[in-house]
TIMI-2910 file (N, C-alpha, C, CB; in pm, 1 decimal, decimal comma, always signed):
<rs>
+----------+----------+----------+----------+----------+----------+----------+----------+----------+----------+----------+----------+------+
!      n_x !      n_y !      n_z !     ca_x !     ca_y !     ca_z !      c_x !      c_y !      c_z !     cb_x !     cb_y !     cb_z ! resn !
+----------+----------+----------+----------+----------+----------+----------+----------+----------+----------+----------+----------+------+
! +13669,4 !  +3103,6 !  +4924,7 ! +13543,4 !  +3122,4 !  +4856,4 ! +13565,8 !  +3167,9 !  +4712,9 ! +13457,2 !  +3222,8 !  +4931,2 !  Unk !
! +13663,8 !  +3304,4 !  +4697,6 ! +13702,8 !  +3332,5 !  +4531,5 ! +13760,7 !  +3248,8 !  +4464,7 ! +13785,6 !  +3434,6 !  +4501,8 !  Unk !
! +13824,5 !  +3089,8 !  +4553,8 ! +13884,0 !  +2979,9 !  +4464,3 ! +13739,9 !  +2916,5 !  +4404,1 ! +13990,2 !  +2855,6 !  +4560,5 !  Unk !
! +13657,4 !  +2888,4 !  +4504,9 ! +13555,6 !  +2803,0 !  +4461,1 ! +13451,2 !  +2882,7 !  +4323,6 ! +13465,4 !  +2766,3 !  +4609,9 !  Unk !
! +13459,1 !  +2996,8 !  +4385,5 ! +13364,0 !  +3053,0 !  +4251,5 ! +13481,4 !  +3071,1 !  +4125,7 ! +13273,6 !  +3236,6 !  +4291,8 !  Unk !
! +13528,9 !  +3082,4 !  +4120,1 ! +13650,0 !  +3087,9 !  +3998,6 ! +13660,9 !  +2956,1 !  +3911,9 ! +13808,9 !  +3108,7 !  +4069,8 !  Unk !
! +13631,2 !  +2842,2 !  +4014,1 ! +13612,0 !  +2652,3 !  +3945,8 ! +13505,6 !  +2680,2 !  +3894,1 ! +13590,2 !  +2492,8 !  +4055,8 !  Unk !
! +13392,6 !  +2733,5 !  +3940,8 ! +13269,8 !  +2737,5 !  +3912,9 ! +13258,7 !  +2820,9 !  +3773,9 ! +13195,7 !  +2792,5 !  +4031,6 !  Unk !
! +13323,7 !  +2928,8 !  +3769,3 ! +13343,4 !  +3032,2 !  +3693,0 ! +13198,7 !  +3093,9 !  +3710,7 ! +13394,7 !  +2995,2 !  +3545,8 !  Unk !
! +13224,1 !  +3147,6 !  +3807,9 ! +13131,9 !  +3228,5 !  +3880,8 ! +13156,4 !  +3401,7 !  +3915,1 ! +13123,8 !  +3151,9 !  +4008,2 !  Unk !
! +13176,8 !  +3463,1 !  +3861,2 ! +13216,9 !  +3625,1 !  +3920,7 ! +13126,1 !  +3671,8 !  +4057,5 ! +13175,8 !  +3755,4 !  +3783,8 !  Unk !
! +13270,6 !  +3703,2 !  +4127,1 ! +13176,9 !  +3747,9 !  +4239,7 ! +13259,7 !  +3904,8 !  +4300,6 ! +13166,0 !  +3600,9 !  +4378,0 !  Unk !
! +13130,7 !  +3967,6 !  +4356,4 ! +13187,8 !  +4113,3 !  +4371,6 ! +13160,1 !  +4115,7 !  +4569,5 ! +13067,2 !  +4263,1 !  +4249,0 !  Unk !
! +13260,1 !  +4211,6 !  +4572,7 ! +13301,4 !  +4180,6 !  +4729,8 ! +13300,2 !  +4347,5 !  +4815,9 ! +13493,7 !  +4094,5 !  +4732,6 !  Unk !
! +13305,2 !  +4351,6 !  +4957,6 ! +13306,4 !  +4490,4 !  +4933,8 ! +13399,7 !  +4567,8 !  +4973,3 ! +13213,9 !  +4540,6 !  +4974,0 !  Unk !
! +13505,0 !  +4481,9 !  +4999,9 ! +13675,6 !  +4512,3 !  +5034,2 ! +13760,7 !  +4493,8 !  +4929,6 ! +13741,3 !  +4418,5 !  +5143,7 !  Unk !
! +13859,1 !  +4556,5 !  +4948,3 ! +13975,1 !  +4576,6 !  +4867,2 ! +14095,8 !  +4398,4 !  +4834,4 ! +14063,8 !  +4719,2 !  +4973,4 !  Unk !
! +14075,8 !  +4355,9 !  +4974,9 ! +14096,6 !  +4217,4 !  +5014,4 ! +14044,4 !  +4101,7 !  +4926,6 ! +14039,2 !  +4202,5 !  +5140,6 !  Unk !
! +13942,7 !  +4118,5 !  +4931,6 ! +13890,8 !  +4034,1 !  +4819,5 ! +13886,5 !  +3984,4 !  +4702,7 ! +13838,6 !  +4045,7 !  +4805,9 !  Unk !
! +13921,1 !  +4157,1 !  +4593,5 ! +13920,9 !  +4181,2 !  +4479,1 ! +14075,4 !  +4117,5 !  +4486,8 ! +13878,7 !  +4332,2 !  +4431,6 !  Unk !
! +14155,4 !  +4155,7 !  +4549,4 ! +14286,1 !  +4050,7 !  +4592,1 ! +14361,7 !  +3926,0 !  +4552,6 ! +14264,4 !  +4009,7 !  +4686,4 !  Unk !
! +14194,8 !  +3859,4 !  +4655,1 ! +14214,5 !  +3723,4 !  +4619,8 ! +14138,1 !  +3648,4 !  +4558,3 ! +14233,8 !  +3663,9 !  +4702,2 !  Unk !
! +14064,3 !  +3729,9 !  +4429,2 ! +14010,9 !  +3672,7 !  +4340,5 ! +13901,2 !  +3716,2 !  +4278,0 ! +13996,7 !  +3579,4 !  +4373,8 !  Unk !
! +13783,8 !  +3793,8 !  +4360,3 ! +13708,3 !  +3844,1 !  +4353,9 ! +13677,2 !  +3943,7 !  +4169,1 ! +13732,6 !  +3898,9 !  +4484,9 !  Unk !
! +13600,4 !  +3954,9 !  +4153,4 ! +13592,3 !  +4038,7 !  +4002,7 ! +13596,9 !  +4155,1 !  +4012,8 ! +13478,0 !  +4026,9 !  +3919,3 !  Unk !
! +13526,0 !  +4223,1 !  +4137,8 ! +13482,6 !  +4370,3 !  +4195,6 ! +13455,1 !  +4335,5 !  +4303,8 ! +13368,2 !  +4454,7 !  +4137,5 !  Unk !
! +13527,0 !  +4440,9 !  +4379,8 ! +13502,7 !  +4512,5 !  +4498,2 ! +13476,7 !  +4691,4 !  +4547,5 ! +13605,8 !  +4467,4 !  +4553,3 !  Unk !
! +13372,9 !  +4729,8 !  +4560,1 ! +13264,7 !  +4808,2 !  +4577,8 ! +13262,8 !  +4852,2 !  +4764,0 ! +13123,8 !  +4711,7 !  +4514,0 !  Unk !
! +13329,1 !  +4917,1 !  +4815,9 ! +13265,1 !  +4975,9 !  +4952,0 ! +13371,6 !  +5047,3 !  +5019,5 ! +13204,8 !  +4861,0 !  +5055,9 !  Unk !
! +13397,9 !  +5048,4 !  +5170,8 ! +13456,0 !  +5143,1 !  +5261,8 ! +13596,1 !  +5076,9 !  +5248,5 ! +13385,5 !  +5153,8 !  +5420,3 !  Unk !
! +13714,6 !  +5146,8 !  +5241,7 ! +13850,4 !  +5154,5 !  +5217,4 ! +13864,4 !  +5082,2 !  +5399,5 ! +13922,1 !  +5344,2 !  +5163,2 !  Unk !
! +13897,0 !  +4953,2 !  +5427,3 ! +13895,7 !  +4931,7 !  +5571,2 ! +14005,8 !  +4980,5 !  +5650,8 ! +13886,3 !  +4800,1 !  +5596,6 !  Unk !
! +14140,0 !  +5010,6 !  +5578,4 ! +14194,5 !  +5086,9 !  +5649,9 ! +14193,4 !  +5252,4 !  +5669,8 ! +14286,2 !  +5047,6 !  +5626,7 !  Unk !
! +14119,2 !  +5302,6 !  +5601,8 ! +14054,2 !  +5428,8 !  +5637,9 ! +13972,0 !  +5426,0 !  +5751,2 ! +13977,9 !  +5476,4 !  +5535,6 !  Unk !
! +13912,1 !  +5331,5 !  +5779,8 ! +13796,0 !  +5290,6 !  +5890,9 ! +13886,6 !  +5303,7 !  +6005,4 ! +13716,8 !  +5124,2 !  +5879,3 !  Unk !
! +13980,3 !  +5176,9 !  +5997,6 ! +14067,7 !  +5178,1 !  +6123,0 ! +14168,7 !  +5278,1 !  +6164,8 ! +14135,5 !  +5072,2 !  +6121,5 !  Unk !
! +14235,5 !  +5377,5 !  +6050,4 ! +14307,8 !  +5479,0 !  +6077,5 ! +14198,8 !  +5557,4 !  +6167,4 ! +14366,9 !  +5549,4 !  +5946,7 !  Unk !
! +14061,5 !  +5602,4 !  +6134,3 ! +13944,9 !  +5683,1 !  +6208,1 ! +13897,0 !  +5595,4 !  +6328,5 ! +13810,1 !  +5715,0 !  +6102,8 !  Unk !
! +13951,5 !  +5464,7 !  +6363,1 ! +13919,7 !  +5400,7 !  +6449,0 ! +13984,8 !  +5450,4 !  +6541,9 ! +13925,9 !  +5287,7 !  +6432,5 !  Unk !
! +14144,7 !  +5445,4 !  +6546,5 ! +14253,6 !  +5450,6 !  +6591,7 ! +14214,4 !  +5640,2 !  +6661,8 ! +14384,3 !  +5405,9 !  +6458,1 !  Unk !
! +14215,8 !  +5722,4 !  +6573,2 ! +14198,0 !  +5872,3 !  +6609,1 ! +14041,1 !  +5872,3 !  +6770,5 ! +14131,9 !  +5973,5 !  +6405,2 !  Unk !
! +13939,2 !  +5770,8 !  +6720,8 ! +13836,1 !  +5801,3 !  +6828,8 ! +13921,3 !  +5733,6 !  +6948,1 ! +13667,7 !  +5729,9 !  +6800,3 !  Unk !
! +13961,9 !  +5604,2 !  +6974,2 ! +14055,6 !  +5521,5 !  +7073,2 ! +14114,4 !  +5646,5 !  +7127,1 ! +14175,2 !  +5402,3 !  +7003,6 !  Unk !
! +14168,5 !  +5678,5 !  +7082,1 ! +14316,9 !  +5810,9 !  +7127,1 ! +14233,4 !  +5921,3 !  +7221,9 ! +14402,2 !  +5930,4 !  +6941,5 !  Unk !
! +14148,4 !  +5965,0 !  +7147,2 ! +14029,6 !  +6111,1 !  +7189,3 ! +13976,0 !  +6030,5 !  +7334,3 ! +13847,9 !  +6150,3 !  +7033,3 !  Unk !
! +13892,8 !  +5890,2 !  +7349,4 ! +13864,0 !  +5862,5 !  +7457,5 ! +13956,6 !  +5839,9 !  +7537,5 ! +13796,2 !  +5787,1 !  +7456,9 !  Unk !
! +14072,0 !  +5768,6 !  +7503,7 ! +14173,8 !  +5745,4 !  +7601,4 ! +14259,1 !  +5859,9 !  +7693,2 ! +14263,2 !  +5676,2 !  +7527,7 !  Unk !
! +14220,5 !  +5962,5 !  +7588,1 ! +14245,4 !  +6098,3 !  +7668,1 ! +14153,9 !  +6180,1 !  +7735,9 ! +14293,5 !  +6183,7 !  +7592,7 !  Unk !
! +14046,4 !  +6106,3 !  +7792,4 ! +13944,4 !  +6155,9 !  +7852,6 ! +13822,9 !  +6240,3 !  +7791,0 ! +13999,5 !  +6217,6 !  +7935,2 !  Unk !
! +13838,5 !  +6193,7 !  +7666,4 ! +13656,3 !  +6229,6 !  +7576,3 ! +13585,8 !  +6176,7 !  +7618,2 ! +13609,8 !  +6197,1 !  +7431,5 !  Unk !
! +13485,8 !  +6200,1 !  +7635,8 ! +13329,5 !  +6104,1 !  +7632,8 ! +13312,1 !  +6084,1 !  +7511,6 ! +13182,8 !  +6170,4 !  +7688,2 !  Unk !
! +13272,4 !  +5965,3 !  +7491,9 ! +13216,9 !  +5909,2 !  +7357,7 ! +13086,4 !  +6005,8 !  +7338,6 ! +13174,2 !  +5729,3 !  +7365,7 !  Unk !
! +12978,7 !  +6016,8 !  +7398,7 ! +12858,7 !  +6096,1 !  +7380,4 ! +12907,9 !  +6214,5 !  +7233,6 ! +12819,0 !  +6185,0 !  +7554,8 !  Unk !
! +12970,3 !  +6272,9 !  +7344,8 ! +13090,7 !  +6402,9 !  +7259,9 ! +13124,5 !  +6395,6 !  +7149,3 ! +13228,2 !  +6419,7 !  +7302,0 !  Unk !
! +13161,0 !  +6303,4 !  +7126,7 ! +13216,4 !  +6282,3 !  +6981,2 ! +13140,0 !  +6277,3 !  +6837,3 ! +13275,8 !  +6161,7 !  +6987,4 !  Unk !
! +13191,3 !  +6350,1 !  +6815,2 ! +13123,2 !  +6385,8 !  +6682,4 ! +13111,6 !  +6217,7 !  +6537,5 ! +13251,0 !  +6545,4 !  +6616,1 !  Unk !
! +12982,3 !  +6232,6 !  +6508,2 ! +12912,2 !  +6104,5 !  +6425,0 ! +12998,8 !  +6136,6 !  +6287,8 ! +12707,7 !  +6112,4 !  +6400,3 !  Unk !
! +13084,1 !  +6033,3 !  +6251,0 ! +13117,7 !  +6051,1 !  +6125,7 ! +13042,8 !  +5941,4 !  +5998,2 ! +13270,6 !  +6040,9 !  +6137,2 !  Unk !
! +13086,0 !  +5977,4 !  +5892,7 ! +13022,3 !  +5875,2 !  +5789,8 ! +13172,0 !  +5891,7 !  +5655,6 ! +12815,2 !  +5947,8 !  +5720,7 !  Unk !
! +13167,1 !  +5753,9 !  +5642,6 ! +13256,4 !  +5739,2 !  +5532,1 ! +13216,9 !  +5777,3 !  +5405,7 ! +13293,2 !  +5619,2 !  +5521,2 !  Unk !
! +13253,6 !  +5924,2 !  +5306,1 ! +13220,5 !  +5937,1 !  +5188,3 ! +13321,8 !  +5916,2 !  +5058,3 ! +13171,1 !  +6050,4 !  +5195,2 !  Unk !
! +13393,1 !  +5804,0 !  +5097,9 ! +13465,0 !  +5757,0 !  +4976,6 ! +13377,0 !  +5619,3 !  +4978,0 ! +13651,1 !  +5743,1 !  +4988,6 !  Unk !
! +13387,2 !  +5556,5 !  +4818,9 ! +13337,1 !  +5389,1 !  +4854,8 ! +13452,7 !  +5348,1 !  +4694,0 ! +13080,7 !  +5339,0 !  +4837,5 !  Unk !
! +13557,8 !  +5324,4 !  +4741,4 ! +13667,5 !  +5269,7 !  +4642,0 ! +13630,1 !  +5183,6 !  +4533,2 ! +13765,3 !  +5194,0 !  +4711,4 !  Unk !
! +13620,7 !  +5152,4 !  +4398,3 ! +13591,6 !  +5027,6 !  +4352,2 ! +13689,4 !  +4960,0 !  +4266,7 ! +13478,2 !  +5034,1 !  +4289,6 !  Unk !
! +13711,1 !  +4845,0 !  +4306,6 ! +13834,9 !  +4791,0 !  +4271,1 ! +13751,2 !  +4691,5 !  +4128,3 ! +13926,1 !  +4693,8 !  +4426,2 !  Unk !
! +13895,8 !  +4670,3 !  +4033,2 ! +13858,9 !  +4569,1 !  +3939,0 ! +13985,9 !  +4507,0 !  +3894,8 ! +13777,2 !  +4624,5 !  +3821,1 !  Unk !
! +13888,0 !  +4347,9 !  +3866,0 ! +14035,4 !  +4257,1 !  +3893,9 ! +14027,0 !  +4205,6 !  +3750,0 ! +14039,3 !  +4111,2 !  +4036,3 !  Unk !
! +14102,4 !  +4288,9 !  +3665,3 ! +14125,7 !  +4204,9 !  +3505,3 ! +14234,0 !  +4103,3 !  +3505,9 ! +14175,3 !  +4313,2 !  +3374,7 !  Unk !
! +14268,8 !  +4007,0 !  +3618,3 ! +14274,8 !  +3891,4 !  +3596,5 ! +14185,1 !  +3759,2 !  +3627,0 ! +14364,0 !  +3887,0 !  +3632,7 !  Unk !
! +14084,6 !  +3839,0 !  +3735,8 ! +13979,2 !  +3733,7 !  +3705,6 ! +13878,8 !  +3754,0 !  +3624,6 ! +13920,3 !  +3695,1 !  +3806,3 !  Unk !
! +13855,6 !  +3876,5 !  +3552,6 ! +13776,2 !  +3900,5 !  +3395,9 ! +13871,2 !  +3832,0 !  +3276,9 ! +13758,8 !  +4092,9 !  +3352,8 !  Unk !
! +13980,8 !  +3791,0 !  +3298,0 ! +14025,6 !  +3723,3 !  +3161,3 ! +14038,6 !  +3593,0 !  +3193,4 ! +14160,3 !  +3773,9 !  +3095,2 !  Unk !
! +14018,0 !  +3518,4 !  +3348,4 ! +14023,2 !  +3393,9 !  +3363,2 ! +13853,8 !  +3361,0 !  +3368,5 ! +14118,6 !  +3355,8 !  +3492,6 !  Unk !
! +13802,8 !  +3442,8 !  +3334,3 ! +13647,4 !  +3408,0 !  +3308,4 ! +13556,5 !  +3424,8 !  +3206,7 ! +13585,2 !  +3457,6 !  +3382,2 !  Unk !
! +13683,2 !  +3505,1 !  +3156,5 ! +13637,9 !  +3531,9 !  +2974,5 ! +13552,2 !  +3661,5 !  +2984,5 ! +13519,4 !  +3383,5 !  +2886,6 !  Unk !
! +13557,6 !  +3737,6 !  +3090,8 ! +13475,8 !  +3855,1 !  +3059,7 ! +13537,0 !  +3997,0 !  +2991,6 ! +13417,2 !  +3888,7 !  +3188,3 !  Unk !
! +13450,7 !  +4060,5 !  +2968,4 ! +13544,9 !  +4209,0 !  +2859,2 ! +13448,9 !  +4308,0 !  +3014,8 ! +13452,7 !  +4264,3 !  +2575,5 !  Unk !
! +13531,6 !  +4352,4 !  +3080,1 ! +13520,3 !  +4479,6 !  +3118,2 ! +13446,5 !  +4617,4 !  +3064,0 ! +13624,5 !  +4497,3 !  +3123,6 !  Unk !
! +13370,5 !  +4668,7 !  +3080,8 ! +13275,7 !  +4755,4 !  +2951,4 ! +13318,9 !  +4882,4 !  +3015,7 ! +13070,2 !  +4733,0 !  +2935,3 !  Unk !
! +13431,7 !  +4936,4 !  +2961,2 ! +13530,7 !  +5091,4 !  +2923,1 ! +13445,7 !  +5179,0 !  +3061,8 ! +13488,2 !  +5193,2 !  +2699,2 !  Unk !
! +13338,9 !  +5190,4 !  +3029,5 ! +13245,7 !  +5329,0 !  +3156,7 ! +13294,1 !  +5257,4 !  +3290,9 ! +13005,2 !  +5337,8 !  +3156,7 !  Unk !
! +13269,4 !  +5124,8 !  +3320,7 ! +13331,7 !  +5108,6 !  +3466,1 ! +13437,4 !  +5077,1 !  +3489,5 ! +13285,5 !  +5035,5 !  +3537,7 !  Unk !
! +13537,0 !  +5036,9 !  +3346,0 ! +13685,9 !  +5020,4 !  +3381,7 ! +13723,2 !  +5137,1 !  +3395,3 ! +13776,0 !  +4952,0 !  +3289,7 !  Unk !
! +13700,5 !  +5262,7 !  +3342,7 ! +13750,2 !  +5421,0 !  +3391,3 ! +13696,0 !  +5423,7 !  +3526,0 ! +13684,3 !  +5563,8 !  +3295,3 !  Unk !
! +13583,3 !  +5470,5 !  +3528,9 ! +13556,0 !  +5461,9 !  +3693,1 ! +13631,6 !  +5386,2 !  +3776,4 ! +13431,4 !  +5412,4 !  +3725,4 !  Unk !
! +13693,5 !  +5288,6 !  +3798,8 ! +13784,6 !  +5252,3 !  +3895,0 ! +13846,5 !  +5289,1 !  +3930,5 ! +13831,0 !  +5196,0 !  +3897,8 !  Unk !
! +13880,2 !  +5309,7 !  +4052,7 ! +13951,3 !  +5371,2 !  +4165,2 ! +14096,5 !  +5279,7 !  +4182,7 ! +13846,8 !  +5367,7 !  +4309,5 !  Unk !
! +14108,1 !  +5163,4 !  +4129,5 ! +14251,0 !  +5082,6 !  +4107,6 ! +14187,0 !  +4958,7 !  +4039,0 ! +14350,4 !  +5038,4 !  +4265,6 !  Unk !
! +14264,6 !  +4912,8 !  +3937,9 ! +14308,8 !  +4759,9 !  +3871,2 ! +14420,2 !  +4693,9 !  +3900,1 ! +14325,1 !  +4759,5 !  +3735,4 !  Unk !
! +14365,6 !  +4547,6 !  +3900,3 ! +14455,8 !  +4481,6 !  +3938,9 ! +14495,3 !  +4397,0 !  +3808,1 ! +14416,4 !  +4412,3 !  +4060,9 !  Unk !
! +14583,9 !  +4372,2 !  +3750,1 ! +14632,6 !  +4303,4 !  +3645,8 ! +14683,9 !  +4190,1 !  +3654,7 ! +14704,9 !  +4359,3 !  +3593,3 !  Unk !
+----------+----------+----------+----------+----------+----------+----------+----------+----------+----------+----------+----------+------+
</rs>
């Protein structure tokens, strides 16, 4: 899909880290292996005889945002300084 919008010259923002990856301009949301490391910890707790009920409701308060200044220079875009600092990683 980031090949086709890239022919198109289309920027597109994604909400994994994966994305921004493979082409994507920005990616904006939950770190997925943070998800699955906290996946992995509830698996373990039930498998050792928790009740799910029990278990305490979590919520993800990181949301990572990635930026890909090689598909802002294969699209001719300038990055505007306030959200290239804000990034949480660039990809070059």
């Amino acid at each position: 899909m980031t090949a086709l919008a890239l022919r198109h010259r289309l920027p597109t923002m994604a909400y994994t880290r994966n994305f921004a990856e493979a082409g994507s301009l920005l990616a904006y949301g939950v770190d997925s292996r943070e998800l699955c490391q906290r996946l992995t910890i509830f698996v373990h707790k039930i498998l050792h005889g928790a009740t799910p009920a029990d278990l305490p409701i979590e919520r993800v308060d990181k949301f990572p945002l990635v930026v890909n200044l090689k598909t802002a220079s294969a699209l001719g875009l300038t990055i505007p300084p306030a959200l290239f600092f804000q990034a949480d990683e660039v990809i070059r």
